[in-house]
C-alpha positions in Angstrom: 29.7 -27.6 -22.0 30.4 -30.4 -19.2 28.0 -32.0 -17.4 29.4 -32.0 -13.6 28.1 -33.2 -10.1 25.5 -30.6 -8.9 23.9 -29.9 -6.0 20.1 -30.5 -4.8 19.8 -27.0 -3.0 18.7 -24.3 -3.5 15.9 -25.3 -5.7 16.1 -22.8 -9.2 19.7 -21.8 -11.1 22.8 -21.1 -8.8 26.2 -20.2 -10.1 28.6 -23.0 -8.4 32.1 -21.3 -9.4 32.3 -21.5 -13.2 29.1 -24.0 -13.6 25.6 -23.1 -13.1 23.5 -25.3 -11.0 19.7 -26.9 -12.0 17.9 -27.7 -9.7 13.6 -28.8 -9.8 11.2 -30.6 -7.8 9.7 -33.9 -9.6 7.6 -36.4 -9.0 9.6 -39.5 -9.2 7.7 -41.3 -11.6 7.9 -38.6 -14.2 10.9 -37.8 -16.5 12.2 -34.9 -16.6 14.9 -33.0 -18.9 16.6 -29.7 -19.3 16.3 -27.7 -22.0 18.5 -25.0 -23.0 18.4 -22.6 -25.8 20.6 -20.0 -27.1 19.4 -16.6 -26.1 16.5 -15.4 -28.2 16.2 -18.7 -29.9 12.8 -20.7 -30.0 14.2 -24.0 -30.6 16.4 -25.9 -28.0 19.9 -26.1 -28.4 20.5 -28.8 -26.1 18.8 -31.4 -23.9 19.7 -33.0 -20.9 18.3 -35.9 -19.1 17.6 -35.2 -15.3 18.6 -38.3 -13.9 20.5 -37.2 -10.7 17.4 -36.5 -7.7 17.5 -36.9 -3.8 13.7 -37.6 -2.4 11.8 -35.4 -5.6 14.8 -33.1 -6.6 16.3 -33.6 -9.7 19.4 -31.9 -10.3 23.1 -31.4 -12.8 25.3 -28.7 -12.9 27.1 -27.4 -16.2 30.4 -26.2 -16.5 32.0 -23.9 -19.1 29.0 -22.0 -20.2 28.4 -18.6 -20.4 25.2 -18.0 -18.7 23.9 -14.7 -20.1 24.0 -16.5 -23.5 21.8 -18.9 -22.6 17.9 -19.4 -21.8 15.9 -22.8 -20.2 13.1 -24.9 -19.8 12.0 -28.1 -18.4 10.4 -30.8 -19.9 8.5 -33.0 -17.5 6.6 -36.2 -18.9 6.4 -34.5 -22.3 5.0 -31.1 -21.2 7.1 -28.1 -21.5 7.1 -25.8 -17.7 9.3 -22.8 -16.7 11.4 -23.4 -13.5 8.8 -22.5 -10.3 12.0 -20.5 -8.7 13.1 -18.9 -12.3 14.4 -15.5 -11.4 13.5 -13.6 -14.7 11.8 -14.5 -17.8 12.1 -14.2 -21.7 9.1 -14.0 -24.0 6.4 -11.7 -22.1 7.7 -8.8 -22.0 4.7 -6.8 -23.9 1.6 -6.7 -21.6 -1.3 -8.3 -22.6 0.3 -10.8 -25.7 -0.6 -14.4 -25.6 2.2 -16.6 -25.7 2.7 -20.7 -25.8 5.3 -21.9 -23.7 4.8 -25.5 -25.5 6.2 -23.5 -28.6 8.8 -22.8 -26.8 7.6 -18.9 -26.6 8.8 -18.5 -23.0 11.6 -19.4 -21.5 13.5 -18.8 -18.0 16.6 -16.5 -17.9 19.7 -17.2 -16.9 20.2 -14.2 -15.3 24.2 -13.4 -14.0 24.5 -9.7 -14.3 25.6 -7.5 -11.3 24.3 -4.3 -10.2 25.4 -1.9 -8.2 23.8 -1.1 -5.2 26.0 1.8 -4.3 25.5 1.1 -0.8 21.9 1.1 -0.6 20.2 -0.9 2.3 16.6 -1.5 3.1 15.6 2.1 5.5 13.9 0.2 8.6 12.0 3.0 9.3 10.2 3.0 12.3 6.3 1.8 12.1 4.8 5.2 13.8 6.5 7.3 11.4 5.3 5.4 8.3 2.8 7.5 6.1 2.3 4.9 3.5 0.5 5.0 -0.4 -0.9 1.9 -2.2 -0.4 1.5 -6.1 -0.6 -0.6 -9.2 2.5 -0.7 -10.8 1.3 0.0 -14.3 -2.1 1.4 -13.3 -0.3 4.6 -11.9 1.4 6.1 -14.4 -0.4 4.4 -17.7 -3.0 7.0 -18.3 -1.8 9.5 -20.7 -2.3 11.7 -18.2 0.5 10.7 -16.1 3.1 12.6 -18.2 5.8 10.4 -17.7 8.3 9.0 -20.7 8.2 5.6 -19.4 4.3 4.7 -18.9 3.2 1.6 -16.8 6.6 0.1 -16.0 8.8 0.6 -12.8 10.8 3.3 -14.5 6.8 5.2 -14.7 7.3 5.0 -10.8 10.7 6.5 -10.6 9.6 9.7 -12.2 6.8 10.0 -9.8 8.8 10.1 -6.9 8.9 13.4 -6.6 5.6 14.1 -6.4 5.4 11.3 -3.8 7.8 13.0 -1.6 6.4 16.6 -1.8 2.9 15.1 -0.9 4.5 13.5 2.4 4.9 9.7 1.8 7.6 7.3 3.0 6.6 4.3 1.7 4.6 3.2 -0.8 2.7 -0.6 -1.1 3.3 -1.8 -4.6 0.3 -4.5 -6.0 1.9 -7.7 -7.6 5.3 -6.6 -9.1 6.3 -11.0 -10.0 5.3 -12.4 -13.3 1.5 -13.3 -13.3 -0.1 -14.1 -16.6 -2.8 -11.3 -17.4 -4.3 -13.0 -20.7 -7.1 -15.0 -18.7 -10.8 -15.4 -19.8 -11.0 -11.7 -18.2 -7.9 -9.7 -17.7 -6.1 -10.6 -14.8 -5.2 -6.5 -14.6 -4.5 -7.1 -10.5 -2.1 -10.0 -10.8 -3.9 -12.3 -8.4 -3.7 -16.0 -8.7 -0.5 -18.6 -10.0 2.7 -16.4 -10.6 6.4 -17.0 -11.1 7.1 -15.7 -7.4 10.7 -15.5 -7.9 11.0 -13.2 -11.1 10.2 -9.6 -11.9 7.0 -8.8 -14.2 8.8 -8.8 -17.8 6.0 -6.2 -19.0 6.6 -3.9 -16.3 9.8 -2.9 -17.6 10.7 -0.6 -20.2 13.9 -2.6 -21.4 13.7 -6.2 -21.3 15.7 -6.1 -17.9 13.2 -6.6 -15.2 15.5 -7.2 -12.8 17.4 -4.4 -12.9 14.5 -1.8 -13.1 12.6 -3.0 -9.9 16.7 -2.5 -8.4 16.7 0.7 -9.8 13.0 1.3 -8.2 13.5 0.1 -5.2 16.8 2.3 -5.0 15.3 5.3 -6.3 13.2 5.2 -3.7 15.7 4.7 -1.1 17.2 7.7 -2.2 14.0 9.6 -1.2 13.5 8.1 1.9 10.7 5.8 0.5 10.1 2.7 1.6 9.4 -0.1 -0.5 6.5 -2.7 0.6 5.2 -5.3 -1.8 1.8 -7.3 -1.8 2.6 -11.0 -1.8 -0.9 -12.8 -1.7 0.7 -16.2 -2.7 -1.8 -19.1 -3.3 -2.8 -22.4 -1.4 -0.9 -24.7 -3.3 2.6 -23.5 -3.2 4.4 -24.2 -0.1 5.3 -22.6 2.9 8.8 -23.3 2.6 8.9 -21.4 -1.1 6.6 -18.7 0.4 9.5 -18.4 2.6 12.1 -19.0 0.7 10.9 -16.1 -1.6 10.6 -12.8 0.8 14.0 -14.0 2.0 14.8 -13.9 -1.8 13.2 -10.3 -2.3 14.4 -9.2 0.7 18.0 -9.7 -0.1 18.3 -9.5 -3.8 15.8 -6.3 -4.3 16.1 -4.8 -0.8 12.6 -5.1 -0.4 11.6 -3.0 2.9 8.5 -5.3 3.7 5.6 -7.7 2.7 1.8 -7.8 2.9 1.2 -11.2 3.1 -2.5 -13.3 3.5 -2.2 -14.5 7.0 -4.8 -17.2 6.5 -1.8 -19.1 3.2 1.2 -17.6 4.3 3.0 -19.6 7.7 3.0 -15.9 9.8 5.1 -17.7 12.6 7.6 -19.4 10.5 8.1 -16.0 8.9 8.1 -13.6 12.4 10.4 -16.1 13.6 12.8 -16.6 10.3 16.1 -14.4 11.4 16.8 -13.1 7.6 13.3 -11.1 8.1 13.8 -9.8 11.5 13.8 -6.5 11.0 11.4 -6.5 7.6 8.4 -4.9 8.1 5.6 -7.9 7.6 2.1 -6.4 7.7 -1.4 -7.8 7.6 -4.9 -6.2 5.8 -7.5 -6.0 7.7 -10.7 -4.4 7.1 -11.7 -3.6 10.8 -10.6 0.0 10.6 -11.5 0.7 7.1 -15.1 -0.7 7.7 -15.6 1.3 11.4 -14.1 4.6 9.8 -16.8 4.0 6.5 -19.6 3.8 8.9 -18.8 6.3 11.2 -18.1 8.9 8.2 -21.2 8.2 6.6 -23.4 8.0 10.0 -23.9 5.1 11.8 -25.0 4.8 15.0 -23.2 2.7 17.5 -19.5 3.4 16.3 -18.1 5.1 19.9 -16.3 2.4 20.7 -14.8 1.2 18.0 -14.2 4.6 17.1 -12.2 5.0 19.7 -10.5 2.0 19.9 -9.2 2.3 16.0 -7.9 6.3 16.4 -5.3 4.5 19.5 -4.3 1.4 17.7 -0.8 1.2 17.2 0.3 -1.0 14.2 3.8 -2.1 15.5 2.8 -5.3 16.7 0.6 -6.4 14.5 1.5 -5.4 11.4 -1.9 -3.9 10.6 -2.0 -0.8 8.2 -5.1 1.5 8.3 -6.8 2.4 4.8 -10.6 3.8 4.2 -10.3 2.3 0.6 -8.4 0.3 -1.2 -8.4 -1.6 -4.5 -10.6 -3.9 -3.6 -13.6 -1.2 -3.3 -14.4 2.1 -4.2 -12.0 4.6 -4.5 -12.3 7.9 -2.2 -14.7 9.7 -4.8 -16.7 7.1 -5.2 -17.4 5.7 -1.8 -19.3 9.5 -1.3 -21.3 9.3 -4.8 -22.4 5.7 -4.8 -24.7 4.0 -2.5 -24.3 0.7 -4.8 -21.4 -0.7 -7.2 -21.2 -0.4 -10.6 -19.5 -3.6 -12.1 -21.3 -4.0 -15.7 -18.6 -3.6 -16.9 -16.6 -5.9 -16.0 -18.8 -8.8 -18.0 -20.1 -10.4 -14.6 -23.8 -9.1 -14.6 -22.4 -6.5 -11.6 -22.3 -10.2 -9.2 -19.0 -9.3 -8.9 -17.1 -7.1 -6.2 -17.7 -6.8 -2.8 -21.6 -6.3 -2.1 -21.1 -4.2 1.2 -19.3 -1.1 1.1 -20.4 1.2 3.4 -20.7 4.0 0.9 -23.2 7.1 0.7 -23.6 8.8 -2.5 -24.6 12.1 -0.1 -27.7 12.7 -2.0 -27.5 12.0 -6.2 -26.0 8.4 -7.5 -23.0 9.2 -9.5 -21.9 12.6 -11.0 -24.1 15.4 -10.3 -24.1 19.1 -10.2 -25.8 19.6 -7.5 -23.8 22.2 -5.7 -24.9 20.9 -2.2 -24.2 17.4 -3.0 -21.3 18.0 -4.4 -19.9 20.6 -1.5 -21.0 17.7 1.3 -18.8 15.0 -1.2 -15.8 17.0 -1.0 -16.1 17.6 2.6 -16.6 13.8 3.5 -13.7 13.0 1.5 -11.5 15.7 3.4 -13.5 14.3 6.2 -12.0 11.0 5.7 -8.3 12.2 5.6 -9.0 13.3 8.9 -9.7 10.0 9.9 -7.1 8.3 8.4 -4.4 10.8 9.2 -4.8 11.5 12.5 -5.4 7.9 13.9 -2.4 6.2 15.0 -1.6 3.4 13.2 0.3 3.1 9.7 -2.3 5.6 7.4 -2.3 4.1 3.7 -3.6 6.2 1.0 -4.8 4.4 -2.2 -3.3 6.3 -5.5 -5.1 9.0 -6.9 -7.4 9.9 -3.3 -5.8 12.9 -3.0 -7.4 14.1 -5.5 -10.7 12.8 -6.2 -9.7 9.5 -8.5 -12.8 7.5 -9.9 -13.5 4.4 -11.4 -17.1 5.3 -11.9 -18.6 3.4 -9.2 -16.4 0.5 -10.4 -16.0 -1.5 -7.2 -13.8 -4.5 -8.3 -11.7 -3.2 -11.3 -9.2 -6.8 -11.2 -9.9 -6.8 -15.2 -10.1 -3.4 -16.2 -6.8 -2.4 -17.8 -8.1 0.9 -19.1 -8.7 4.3 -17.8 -11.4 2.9 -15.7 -8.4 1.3 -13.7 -5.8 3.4 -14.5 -5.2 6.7 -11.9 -6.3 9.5 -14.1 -3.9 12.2 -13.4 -5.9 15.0 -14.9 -7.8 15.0 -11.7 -5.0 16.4 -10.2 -5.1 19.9 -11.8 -9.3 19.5 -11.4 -9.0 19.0 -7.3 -5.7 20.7 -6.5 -7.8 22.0 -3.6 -7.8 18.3 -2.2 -4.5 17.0 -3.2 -3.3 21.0 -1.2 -5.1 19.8 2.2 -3.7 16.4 2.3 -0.1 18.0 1.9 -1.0 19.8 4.6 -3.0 17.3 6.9 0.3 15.1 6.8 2.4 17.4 7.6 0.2 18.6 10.5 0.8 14.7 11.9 4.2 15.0 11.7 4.7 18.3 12.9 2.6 17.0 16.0 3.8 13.9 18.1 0.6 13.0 19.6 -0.6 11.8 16.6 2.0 9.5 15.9 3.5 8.1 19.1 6.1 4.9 18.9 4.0 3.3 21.8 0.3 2.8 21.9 -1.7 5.4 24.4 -3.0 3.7 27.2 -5.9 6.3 28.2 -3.7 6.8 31.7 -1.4 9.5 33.2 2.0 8.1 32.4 4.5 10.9 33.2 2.6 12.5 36.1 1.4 15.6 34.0 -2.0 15.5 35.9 -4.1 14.3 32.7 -4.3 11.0 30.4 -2.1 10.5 27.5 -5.3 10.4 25.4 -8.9 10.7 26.3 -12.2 10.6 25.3 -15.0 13.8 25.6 -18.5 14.9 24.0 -20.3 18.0 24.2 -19.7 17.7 28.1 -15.5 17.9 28.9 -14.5 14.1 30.6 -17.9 12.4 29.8 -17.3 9.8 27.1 -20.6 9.6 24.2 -21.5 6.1 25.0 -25.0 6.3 23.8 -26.3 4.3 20.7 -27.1 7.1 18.9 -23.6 9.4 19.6 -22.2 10.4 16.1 -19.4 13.4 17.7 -16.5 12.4 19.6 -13.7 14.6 21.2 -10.3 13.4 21.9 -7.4 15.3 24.1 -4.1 13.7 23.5 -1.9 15.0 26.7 1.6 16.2 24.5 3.7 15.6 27.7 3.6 12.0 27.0 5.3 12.3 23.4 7.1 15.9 24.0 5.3 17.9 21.3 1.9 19.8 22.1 -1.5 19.1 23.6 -4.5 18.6 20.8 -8.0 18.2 20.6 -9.8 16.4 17.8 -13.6 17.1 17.5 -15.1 14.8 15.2 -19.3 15.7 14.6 -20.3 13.2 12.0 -23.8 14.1 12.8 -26.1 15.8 10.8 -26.9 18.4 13.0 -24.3 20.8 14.5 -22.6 20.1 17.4 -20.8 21.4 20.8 -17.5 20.6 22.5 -16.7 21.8 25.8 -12.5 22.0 26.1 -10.1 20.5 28.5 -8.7 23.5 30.6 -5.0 23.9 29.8 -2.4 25.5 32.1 -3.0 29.2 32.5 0.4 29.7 30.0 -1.6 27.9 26.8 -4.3 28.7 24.8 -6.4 26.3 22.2 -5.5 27.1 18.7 -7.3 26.1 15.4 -5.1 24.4 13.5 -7.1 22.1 10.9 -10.6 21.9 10.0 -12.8 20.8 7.2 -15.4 23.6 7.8 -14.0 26.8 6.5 -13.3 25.9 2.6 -9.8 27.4 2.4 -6.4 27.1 3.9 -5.6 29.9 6.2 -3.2 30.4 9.5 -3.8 29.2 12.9 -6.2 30.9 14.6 -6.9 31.9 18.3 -10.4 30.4 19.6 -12.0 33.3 21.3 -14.2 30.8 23.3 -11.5 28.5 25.1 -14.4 26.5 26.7 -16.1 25.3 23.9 -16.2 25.2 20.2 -19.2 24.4 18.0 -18.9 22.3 15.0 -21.6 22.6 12.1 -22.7 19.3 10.6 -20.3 16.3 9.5 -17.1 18.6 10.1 -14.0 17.7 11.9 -11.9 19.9 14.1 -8.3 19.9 15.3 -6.9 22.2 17.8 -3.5 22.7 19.6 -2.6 24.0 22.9 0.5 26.3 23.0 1.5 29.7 24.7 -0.8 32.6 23.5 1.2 34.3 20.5 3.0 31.5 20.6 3.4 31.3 16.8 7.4 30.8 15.7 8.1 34.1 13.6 11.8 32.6 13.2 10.5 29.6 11.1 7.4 30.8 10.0 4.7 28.5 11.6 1.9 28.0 9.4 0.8 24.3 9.6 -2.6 24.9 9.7 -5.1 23.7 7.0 -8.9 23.7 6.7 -11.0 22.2 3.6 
């Protein structure tokens, strides 16, 4: 090999022709050398002295190697480090294994292979049409439940597609998918914290070719019309140019359909502005809608407006994706059966995990068999669909909701790698029930435009149809539940502003029943029944015989459409309706 004049930029391993390019930040007073090592090999085959730098770059360039054969290091002031901007690593590729970079354990790959995209390209969907589904890479498919061949790794995702699809999603929000070290004092089972941003999670891959089975993923899912989103938290002390530096590096390399990013560490307007990310989707959590949605389900008093303003909000904007849980909290199940968290496990004296979680345990703490308790917990959890599915901003399911997943009143599970953590797929044959009405609840947002319009409703008339695009009603038609103690809302989205049909959402989260008086339609339409969590099975739409009113019993949730009487379509054979 010959050493040869590199370049400074870009900071990491770049192929310059035949020569491959080092290039690492380094405080000038520190000395720094390269380390290379035959592939596989713990002991360096060769060392170079860094001695070529511009401001704190230190960089050289080899020529007439043969990349793939070789691995690297750095050794700065004595102390062995993996490149910050290495794009895959060797020597961690079984989860959970301790190993000593100073012995030379683990070491960056030069990684030079090609793949074939076949002509895939990140989908752009649009942000209205986005039903979206939060996971842990591993944590999905680990538990033996999960019946895949390839268990925790991106490959475990691939074969779960098709279940993803046939439930309704289009794009899922993947946890940390980079190389984090896990082997901390307690098991760093999330990924938070100090990562290699740049490279693939060795362990998350059933070969040792990280790289190419996120590609494979990410194209795999592309091929279902999934989208792929990943969390990118980053942390304070790396800089905004590498934070930037590395979505454009995802975003290119792995196709990578969009980021959720910490607005408070990453530089948001550098990254809106930056013309590689234009038309990636870069979204925000917040927990505005989450925490209003918790307390009016379980409730509160004093929710109308917010209420209100979180079923209209349109995420395009902003960014902002609407979820009633997510990992950090209780899972579905659990926020309806525990009143307080249950973290002893975790090794923290339960001090852990978020203290307020707006959660009611409907009666008993914990598993019960109380059939009353138990009936009002699957209801509030169907409840809670209804909320989440027919608001209009980006709805985000967290893995294993659909049907009942616990973690036992585990509320912060960052360092439980077990089947506390893990989704528990046998859960899926216990509450098909579930899992059938949220198939059904999504497809009754799609199948109705109202309920997910590209532009936000504006509570006016906008096409001259004679009545608001959406508006507000309580037991009296027109007259909005302003008062302190209001738990029921009605809400008549006008379909003439989207094109598809007029519906009316009762929502009685009251522990009492409750009455709606109806919007009159034209004289051509009736109301129909199409979704409700009062009835306890699925059944076909149904003509109201009272077209003035409807009564909802306690903590229910109606929706009904307005269409021609015997309007059903016999041709296709309409029967998107779906109660609990």
């Amino acid at each position: 090999m010959k050493e040869i004049q590199g370049r400074p930029l870009p900071l990491g391993t770049t192929m310059i022709g035949t020569a491959v390019n080092f290039s690492v930040a380094v405080p000038q007073e520190k000395e720094c050398q390269l380390l290379l090592y035959r592939a596989g090999r713990k002991r360096p085959c060769a060392v170079y002295e860094m001695n070529r730098e511009i401001g704190e770059v230190r960089y050289l360039a080899l020529e007439g190697m043969e990349a793939s054969g070789y691995e690297y290091n750095y050794r700065i002031d004595g102390q062995i480090v993996i490149d910050p901007y290495v794009k895959a690593i060797a020597g961690r590729e079984v989860w959970g294994r301790v190993s000593d970079i100073q012995k030379h354990e683990v070491r960056g790959i030069l990684y030079d292979r090609d793949y074939d995209w076949e002509g895939d390209v990140p989908l752009c969907l649009p942000y209205h049409s986005v039903v979206a589904y939060s996971l842990h890479v591993r944590g999905f498919t680990k538990h033996s439940s999960s019946k895949v061949k390839y268990k925790g790794t991106f490959q475990g995702v691939v074969e779960k597609l098709p279940y993803l699809k046939d439930l309704g999603i289009n794009q899922i929000h993947c946890m940390p998918v980079y190389d984090f070290e896990e082997c901390q004092r307690y098991r760093n089972y999330w990924g938070y914290g100090s990562a290699y941003w740049f490279a693939p999670k060795s362990s998350y891959a059933a070969s040792k070719d990280a790289v190419k089975e996120l590609k494979d993923m990410v194209k795999a899912c592309h091929r279902e019309g999934i989208e792929v989103v990943l969390e990118m938290p980053f942390t304070e002390e790396l800089s905004k140019q590498t934070m930037e530096e590395c979505l454009r590096y995802y975003m290119i390399e792995y196709h990578v359909d969009g980021f959720i990013l910490n607005p408070q560490i990453a530089p948001m307007d550098a990254i809106y502005a930056d013309p590689i990310l234009k038309k990636t989707k870069i979204m925000v959590h917040r927990t505005d809608f989450q925490t209003t949605m918790r307390r009016f389900l379980k409730g509160d008093e004093g929710m109308m407006d917010s209420v209100m303003h979180w079923l209209r909000h349109n995420s395009r904007e902003d960014g902002i994706f609407n979820c009633i849980t997510d990992q950090n909290g209780f899972t579905l199940n659990d926020l309806v059966s525990y009143d307080r968290k249950h973290n002893e496990a975790n090794g923290e004296n339960n001090q852990d995990g978020p203290e307020y979680n707006y959660s009611w345990n409907c009666g008993a703490e914990g598993q019960t068999r109380k059939k009353a308790v138990v009936s009002l917990r699957d209801r509030q959890m169907k409840n809670a669909f209804f909320l989440l599915l027919l608001s209009q901003g980006v709805p985000c399911i967290l893995a294993g909701d659909e049907f009942g997943n616990t973690q036992k009143g585990n509320n912060n599970v960052y360092c439980q790698d077990n089947p506390t953590g893990w989704t528990d797929w046998h859960k899926l044959e216990q509450k098909k029930n579930l899992h059938d009405f949220v198939k059904q609840l999504i497809k009754v947002r799609r199948s109705h435009p109202v309920f997910w319009p590209e532009e936000e409703m504006r509570g006016i008339d906008q096409v001259s149809c004679g009545v608001p695009d959406v508006s507000y009603h309580g037991e009296s038609a027109w007259q909005v539940p302003r008062e302190v103690f209001s738990r029921q809302l009605g809400v008549y989205y006008s379909g003439a502003a989207t094109g598809g049909e007029d519906c009316f959402v009762a929502y009685n989260m009251h522990w009492i029943d409750h009455s709606f008086a109806l919007p009159a339609l034209p004289k051509d339409k009736k109301w129909y029944k199409i979704a409700s969590t009062e009835d306890g099975v699925l059944k076909t739409e149904e003509l109201l015989k009272n077209q003035r009113m409807v009564v909802l019993k306690e903590r229910t949730i109606m929706v009904i459409a307005g269409r021609e009487e015997h309007g059903r379509d016999n041709k296709k054979g309409r029967t998107d309706v779906v109660s609990a």
